[in-house]
mmCIF file as Biopython writes it, N, C-alpha, C and O atoms, coordinates in Angstrom:
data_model
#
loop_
_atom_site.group_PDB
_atom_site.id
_atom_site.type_symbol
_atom_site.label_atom_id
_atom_site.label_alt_id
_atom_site.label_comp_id
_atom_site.label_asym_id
_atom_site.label_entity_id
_atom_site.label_seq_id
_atom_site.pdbx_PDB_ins_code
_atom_site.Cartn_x
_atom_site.Cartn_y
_atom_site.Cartn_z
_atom_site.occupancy
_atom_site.B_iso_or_equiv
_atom_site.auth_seq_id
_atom_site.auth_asym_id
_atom_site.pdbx_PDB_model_num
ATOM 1   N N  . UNK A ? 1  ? 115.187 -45.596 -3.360  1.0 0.0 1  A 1 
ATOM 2   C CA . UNK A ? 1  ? 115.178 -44.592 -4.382  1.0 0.0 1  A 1 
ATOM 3   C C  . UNK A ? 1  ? 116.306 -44.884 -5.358  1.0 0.0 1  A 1 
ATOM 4   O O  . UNK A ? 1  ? 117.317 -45.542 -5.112  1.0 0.0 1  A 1 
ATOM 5   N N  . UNK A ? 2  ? 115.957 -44.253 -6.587  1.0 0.0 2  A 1 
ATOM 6   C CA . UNK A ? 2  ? 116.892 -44.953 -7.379  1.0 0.0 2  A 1 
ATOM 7   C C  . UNK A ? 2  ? 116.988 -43.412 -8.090  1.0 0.0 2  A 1 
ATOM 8   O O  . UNK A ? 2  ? 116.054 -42.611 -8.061  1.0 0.0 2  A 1 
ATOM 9   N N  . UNK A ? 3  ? 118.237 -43.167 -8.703  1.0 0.0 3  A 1 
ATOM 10  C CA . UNK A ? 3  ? 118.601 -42.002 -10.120 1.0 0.0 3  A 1 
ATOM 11  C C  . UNK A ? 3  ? 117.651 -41.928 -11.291 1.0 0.0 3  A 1 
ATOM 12  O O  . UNK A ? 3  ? 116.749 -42.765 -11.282 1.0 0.0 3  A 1 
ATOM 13  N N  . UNK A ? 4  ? 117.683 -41.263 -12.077 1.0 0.0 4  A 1 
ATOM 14  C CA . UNK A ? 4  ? 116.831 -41.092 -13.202 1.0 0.0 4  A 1 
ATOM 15  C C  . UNK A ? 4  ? 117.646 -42.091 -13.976 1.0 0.0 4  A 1 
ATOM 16  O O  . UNK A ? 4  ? 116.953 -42.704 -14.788 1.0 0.0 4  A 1 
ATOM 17  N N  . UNK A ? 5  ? 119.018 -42.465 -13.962 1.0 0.0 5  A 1 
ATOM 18  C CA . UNK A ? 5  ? 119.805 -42.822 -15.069 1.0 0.0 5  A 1 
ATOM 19  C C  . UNK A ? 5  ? 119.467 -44.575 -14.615 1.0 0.0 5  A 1 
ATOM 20  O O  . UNK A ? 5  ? 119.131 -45.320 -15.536 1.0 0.0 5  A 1 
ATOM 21  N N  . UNK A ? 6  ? 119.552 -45.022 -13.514 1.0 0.0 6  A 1 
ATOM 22  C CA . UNK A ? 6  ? 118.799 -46.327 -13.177 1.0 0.0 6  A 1 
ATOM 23  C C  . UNK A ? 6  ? 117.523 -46.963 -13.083 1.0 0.0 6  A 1 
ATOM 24  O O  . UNK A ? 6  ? 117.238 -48.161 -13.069 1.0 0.0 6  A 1 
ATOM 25  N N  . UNK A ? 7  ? 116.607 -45.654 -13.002 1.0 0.0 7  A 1 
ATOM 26  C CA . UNK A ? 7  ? 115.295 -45.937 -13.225 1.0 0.0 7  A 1 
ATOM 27  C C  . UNK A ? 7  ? 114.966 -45.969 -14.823 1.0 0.0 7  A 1 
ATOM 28  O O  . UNK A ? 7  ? 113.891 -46.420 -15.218 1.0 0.0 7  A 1 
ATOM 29  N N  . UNK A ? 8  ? 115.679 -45.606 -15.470 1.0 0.0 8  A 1 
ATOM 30  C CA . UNK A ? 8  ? 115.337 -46.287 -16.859 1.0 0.0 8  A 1 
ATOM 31  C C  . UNK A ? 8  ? 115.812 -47.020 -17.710 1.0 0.0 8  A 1 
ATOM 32  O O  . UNK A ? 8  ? 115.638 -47.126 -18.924 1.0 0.0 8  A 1 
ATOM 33  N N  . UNK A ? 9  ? 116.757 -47.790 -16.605 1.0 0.0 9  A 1 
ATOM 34  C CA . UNK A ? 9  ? 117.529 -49.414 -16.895 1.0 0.0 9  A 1 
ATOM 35  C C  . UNK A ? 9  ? 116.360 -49.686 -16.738 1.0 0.0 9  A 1 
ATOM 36  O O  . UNK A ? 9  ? 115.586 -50.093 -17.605 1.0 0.0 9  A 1 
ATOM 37  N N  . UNK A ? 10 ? 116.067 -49.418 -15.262 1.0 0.0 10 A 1 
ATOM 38  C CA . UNK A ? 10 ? 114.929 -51.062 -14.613 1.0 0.0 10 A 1 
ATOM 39  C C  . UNK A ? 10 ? 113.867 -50.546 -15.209 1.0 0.0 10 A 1 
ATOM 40  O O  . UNK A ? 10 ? 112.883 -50.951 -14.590 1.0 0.0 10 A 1 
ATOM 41  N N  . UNK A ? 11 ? 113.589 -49.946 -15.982 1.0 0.0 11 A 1 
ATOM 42  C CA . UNK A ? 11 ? 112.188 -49.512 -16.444 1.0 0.0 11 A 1 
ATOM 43  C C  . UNK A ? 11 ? 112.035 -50.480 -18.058 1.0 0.0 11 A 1 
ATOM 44  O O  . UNK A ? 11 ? 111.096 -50.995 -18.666 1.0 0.0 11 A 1 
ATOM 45  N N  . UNK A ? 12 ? 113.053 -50.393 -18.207 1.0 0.0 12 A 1 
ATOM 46  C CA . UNK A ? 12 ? 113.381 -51.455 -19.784 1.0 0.0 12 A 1 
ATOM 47  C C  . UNK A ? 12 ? 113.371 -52.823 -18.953 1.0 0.0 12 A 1 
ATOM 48  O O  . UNK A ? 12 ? 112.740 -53.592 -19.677 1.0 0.0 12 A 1 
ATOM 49  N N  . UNK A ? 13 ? 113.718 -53.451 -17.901 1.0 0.0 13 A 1 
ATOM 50  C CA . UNK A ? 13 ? 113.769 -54.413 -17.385 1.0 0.0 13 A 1 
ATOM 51  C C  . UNK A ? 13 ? 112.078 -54.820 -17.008 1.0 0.0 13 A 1 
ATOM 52  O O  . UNK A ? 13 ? 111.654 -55.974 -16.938 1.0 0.0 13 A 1 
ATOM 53  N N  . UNK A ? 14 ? 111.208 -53.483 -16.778 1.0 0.0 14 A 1 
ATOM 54  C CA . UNK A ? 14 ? 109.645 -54.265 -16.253 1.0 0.0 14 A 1 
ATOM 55  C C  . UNK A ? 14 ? 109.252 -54.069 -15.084 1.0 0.0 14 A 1 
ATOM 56  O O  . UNK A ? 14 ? 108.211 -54.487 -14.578 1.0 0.0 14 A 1 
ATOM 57  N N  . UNK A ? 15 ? 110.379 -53.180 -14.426 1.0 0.0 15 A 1 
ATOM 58  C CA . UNK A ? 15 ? 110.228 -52.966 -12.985 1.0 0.0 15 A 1 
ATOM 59  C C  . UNK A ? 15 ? 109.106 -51.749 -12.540 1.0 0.0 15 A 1 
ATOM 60  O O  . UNK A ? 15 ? 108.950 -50.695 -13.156 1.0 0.0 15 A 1 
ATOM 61  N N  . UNK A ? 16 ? 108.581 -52.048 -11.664 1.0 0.0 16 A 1 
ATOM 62  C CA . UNK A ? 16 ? 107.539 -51.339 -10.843 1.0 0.0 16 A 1 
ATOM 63  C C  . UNK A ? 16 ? 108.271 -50.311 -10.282 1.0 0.0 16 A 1 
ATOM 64  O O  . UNK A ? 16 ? 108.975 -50.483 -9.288  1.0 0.0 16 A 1 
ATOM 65  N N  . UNK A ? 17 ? 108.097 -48.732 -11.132 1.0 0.0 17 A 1 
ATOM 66  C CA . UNK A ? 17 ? 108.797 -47.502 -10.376 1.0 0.0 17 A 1 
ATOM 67  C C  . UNK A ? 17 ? 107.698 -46.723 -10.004 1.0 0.0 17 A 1 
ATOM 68  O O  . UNK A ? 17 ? 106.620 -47.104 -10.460 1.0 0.0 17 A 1 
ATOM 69  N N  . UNK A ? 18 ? 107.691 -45.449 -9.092  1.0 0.0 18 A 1 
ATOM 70  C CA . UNK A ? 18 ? 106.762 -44.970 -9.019  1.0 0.0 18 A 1 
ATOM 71  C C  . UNK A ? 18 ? 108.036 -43.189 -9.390  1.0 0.0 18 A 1 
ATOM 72  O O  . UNK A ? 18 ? 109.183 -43.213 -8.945  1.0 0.0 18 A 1 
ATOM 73  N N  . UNK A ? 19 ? 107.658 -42.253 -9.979  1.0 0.0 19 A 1 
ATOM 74  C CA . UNK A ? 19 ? 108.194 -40.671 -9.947  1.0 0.0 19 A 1 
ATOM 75  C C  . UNK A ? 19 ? 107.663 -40.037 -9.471  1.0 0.0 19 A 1 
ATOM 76  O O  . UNK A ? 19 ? 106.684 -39.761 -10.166 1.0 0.0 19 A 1 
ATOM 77  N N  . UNK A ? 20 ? 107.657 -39.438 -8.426  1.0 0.0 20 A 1 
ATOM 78  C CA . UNK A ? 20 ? 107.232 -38.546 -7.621  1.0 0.0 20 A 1 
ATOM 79  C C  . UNK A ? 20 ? 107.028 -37.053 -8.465  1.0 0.0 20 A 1 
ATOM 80  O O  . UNK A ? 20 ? 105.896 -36.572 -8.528  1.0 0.0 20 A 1 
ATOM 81  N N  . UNK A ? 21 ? 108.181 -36.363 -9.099  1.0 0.0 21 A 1 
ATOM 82  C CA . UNK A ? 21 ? 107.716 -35.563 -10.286 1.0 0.0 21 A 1 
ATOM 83  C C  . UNK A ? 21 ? 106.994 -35.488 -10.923 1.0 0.0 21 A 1 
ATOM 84  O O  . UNK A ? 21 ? 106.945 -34.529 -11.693 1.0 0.0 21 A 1 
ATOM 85  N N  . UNK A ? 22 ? 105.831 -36.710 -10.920 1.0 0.0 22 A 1 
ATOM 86  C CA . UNK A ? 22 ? 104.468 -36.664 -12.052 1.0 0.0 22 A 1 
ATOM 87  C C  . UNK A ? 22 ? 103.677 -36.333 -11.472 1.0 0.0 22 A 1 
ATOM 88  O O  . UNK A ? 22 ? 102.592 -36.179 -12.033 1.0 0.0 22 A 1 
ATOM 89  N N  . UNK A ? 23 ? 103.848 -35.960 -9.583  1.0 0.0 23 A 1 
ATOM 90  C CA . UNK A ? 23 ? 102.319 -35.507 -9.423  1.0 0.0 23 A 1 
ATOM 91  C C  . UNK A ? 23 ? 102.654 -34.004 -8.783  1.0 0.0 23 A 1 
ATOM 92  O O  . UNK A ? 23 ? 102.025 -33.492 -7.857  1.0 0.0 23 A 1 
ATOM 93  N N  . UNK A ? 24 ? 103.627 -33.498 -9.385  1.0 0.0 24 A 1 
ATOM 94  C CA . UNK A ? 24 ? 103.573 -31.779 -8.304  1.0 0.0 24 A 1 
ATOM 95  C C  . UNK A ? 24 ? 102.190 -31.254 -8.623  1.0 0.0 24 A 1 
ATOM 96  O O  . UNK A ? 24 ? 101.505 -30.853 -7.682  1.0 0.0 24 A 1 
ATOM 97  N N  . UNK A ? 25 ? 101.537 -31.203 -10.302 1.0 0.0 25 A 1 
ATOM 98  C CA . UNK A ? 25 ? 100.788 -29.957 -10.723 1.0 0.0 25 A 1 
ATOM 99  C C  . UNK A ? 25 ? 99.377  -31.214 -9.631  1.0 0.0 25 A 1 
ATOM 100 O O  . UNK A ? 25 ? 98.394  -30.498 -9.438  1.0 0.0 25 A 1 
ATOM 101 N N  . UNK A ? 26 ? 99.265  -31.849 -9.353  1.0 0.0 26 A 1 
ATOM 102 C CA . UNK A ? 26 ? 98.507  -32.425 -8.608  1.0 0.0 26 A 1 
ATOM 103 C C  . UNK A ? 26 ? 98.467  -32.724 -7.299  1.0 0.0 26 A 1 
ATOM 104 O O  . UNK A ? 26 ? 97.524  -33.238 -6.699  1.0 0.0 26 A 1 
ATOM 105 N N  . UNK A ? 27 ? 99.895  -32.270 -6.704  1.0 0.0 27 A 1 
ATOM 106 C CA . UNK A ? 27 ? 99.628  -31.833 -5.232  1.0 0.0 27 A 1 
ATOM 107 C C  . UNK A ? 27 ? 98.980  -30.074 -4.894  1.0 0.0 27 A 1 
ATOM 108 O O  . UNK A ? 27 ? 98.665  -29.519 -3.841  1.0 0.0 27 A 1 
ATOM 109 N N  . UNK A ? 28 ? 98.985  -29.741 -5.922  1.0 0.0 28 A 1 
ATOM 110 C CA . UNK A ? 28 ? 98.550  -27.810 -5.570  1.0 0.0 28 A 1 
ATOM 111 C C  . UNK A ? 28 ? 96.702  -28.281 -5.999  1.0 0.0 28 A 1 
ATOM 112 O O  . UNK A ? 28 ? 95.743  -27.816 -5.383  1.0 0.0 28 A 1 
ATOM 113 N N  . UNK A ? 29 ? 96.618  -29.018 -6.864  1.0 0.0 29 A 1 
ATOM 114 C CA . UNK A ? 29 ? 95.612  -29.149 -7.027  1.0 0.0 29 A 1 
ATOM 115 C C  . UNK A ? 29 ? 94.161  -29.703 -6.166  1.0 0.0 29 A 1 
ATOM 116 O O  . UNK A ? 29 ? 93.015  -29.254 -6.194  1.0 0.0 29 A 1 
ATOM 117 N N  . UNK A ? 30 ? 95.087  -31.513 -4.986  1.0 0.0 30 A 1 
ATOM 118 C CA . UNK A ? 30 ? 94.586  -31.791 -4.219  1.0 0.0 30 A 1 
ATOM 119 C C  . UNK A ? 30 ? 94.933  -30.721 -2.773  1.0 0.0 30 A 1 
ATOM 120 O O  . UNK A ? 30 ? 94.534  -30.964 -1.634  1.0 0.0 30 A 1 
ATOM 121 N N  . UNK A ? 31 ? 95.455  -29.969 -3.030  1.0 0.0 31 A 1 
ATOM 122 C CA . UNK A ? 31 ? 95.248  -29.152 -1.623  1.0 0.0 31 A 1 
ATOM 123 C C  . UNK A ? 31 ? 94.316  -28.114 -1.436  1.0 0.0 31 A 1 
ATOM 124 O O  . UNK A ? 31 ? 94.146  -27.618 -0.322  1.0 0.0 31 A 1 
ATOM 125 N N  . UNK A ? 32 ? 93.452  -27.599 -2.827  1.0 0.0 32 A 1 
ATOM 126 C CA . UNK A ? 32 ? 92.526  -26.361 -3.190  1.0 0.0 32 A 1 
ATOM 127 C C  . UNK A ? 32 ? 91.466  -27.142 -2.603  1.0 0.0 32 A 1 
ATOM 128 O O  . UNK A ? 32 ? 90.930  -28.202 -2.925  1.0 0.0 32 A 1 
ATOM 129 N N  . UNK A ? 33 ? 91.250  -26.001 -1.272  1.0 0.0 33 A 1 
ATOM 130 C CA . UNK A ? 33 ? 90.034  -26.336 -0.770  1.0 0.0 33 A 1 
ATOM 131 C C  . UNK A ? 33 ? 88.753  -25.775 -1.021  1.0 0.0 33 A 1 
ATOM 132 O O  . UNK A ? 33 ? 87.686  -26.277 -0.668  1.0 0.0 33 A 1 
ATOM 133 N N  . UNK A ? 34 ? 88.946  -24.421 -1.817  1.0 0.0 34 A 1 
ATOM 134 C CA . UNK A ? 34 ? 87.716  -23.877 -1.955  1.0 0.0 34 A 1 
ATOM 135 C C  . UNK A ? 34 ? 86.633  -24.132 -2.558  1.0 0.0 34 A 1 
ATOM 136 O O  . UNK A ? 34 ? 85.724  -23.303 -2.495  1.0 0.0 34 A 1 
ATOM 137 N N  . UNK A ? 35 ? 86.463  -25.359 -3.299  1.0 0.0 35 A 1 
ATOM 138 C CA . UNK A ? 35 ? 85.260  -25.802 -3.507  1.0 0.0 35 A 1 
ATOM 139 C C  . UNK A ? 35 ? 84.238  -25.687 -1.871  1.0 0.0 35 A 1 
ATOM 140 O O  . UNK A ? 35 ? 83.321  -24.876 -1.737  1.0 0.0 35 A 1 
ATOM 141 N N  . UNK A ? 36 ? 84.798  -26.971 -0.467  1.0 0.0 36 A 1 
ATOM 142 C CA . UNK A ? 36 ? 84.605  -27.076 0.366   1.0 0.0 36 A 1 
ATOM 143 C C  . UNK A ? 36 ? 84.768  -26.040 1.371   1.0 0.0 36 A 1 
ATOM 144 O O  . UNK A ? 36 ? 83.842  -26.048 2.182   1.0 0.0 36 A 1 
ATOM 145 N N  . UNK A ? 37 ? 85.586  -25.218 1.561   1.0 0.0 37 A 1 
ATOM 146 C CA . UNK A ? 37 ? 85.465  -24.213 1.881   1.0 0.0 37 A 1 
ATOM 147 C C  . UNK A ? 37 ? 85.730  -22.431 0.974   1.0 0.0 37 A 1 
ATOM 148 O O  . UNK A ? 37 ? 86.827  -21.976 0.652   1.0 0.0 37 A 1 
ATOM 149 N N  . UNK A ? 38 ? 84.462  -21.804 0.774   1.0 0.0 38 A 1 
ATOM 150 C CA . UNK A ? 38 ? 84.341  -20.699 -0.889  1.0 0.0 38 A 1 
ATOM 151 C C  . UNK A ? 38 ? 85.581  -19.686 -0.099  1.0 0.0 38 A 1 
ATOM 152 O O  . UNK A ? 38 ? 86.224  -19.125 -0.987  1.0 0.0 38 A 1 
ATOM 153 N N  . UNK A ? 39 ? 86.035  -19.341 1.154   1.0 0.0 39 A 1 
ATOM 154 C CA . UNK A ? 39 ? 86.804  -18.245 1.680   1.0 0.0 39 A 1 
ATOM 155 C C  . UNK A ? 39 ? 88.116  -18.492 1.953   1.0 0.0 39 A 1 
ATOM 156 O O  . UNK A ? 39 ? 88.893  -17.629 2.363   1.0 0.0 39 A 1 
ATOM 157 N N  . UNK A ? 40 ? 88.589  -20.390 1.605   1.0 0.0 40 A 1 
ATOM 158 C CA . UNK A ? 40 ? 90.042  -20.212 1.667   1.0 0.0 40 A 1 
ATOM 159 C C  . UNK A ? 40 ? 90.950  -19.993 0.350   1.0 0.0 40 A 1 
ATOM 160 O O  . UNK A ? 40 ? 90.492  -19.996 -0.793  1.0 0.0 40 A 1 
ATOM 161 N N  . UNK A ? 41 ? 91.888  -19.860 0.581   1.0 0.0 41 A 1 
ATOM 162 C CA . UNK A ? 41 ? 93.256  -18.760 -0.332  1.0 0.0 41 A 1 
ATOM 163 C C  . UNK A ? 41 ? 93.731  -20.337 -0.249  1.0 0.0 41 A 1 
ATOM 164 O O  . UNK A ? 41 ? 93.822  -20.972 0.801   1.0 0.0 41 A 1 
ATOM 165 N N  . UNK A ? 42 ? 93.943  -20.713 -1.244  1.0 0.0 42 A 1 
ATOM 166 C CA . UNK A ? 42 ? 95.391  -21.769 -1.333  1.0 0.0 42 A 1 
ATOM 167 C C  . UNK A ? 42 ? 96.438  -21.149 -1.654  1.0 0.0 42 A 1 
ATOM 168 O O  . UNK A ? 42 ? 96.549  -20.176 -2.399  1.0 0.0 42 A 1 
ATOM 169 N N  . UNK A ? 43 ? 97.396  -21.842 -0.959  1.0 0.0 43 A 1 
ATOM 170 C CA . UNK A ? 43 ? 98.512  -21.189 -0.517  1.0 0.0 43 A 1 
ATOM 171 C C  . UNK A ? 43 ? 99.609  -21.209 -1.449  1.0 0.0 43 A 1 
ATOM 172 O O  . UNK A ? 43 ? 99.740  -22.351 -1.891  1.0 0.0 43 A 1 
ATOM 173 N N  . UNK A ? 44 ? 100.402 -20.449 -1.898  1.0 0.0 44 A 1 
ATOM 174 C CA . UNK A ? 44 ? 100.983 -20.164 -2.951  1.0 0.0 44 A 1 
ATOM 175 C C  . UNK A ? 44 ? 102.540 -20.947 -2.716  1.0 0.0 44 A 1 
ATOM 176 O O  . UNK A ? 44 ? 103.165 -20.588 -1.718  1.0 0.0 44 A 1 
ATOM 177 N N  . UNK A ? 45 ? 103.123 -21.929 -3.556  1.0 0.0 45 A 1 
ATOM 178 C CA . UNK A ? 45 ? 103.939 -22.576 -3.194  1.0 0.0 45 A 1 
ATOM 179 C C  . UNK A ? 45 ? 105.336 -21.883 -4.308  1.0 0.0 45 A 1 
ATOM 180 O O  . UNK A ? 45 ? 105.272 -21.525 -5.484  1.0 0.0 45 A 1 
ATOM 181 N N  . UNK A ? 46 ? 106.077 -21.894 -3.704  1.0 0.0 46 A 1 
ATOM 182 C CA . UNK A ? 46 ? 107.239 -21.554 -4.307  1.0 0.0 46 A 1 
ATOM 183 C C  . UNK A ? 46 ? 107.864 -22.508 -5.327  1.0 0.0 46 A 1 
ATOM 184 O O  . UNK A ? 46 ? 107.597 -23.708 -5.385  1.0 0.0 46 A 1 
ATOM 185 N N  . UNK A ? 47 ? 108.584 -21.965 -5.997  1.0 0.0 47 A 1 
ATOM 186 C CA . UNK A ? 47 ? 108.992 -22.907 -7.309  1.0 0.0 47 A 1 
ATOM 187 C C  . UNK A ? 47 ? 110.249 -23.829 -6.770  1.0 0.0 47 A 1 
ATOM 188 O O  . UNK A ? 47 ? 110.875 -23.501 -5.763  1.0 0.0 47 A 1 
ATOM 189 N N  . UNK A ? 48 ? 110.561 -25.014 -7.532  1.0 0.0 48 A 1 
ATOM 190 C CA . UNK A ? 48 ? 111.119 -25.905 -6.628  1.0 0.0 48 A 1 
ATOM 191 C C  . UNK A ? 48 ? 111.734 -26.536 -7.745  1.0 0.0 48 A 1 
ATOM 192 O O  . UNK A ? 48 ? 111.242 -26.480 -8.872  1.0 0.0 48 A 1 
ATOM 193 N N  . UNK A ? 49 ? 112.948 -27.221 -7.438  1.0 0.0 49 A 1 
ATOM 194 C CA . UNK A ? 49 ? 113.527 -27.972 -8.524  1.0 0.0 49 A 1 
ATOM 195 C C  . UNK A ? 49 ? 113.123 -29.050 -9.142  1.0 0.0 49 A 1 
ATOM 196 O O  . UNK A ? 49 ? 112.059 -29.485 -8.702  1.0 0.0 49 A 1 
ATOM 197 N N  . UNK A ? 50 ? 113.528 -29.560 -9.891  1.0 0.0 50 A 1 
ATOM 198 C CA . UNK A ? 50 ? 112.597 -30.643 -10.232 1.0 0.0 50 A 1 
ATOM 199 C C  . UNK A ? 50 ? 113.057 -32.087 -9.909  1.0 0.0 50 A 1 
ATOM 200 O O  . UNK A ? 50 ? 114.146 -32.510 -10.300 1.0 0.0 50 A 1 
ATOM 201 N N  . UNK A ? 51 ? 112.298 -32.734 -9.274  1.0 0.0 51 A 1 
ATOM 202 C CA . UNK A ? 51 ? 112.123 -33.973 -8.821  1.0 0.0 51 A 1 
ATOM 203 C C  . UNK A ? 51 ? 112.979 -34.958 -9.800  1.0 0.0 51 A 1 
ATOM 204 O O  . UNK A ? 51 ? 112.300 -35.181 -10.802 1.0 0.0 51 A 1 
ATOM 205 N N  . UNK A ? 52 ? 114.135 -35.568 -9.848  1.0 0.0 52 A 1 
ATOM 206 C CA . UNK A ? 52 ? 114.819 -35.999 -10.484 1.0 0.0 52 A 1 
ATOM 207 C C  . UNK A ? 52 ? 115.059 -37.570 -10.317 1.0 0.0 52 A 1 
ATOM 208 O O  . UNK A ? 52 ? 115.818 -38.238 -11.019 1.0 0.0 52 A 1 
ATOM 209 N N  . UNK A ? 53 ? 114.236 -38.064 -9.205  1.0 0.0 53 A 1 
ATOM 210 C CA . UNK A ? 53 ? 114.391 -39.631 -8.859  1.0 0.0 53 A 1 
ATOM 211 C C  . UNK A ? 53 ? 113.360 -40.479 -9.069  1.0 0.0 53 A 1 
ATOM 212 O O  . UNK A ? 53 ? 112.369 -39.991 -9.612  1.0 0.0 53 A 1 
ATOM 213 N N  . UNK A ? 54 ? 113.339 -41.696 -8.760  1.0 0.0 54 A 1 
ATOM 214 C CA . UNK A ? 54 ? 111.904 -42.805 -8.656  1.0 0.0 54 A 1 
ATOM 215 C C  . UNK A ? 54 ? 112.382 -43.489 -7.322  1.0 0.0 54 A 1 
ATOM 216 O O  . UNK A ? 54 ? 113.432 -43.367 -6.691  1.0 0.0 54 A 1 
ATOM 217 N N  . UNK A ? 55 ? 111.134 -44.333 -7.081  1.0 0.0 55 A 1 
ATOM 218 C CA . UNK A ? 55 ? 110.949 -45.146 -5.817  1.0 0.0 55 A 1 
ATOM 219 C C  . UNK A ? 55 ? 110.489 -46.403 -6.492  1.0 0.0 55 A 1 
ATOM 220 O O  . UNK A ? 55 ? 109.378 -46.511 -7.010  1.0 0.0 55 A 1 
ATOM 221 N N  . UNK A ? 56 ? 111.373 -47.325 -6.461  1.0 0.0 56 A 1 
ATOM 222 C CA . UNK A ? 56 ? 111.422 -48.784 -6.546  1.0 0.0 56 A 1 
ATOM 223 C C  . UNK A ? 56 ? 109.834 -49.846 -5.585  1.0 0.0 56 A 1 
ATOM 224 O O  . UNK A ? 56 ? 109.936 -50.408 -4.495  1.0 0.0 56 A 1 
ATOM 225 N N  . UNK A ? 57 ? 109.100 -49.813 -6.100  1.0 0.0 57 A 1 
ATOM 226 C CA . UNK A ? 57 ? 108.003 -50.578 -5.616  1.0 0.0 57 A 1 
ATOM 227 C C  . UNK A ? 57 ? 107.919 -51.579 -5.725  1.0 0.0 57 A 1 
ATOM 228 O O  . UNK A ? 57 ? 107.310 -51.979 -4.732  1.0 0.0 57 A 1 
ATOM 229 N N  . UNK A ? 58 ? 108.253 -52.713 -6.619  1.0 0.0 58 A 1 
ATOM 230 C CA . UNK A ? 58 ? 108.171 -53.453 -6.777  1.0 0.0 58 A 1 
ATOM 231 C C  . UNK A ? 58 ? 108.184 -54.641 -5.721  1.0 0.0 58 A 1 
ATOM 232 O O  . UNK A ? 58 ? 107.459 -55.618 -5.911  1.0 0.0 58 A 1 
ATOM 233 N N  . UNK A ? 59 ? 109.115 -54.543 -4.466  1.0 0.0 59 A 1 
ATOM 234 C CA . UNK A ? 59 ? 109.208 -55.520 -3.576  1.0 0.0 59 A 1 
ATOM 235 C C  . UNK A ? 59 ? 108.206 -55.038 -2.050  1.0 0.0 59 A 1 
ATOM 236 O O  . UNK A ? 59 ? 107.597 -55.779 -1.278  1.0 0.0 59 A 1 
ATOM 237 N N  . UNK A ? 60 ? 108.308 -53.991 -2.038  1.0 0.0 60 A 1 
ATOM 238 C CA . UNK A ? 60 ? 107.421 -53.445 -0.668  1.0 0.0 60 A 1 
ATOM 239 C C  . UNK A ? 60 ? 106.395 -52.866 -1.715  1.0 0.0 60 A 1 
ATOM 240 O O  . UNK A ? 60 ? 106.661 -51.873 -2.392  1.0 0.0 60 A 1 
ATOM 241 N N  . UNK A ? 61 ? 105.019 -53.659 -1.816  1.0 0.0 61 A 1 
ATOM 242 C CA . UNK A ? 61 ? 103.750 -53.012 -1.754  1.0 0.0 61 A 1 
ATOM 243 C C  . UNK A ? 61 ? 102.730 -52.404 -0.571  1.0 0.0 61 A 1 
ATOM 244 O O  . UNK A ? 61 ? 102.326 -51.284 -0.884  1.0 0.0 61 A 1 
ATOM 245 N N  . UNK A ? 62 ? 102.250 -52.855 0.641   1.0 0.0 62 A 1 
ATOM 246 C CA . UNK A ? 62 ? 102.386 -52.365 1.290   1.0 0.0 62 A 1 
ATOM 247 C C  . UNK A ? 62 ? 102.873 -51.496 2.515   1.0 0.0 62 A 1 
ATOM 248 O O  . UNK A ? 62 ? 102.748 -51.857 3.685   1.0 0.0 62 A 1 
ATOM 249 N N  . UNK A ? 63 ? 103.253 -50.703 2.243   1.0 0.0 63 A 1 
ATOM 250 C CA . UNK A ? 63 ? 103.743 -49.596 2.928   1.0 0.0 63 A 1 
ATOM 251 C C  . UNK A ? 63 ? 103.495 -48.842 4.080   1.0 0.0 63 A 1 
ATOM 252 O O  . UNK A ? 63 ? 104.146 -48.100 4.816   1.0 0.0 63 A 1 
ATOM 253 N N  . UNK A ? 64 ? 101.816 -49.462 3.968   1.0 0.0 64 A 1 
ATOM 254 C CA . UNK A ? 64 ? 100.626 -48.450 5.267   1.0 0.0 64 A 1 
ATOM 255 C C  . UNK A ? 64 ? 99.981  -49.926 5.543   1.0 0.0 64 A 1 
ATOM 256 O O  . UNK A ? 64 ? 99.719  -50.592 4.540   1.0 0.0 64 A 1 
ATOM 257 N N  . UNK A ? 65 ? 99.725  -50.447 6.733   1.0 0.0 65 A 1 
ATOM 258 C CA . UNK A ? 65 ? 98.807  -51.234 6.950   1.0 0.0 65 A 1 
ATOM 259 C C  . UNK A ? 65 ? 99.107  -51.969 8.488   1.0 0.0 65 A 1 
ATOM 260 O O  . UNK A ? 65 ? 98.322  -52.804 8.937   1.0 0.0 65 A 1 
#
């Protein structure tokens, strides 16, 4: 993991970052089940600070395998 203030050195450098902050409004989103199920409540998440780092990818691509 790297700072916001280093992730946009290496970001001018070409480097493979990933921000975790770009997908909150898309984790509430992949968790709404009620299409698949019409009677569940998604669950109401509390407000949270904001995600202020990146994750350096560039050398470990797989991660899962």
């Amino acid at each position: 993991m790297v700072t916001k203030e280093q992730g946009e050195i290496m970001s001018m450098n070409g480097d493979s970052l990933v921000y975790p902050g770009r997908f909150a409004a898309n984790w509430k989103l992949w968790g709404d089940l009620s299409d698949v199920y019409p009677g569940n409540v998604p669950p109401s998440y509390p407000t949270i600070p904001p995600i202020d780092y990146a994750i350096d990818v560039s050398r470990l691509r797989r991660i899962v395998g």
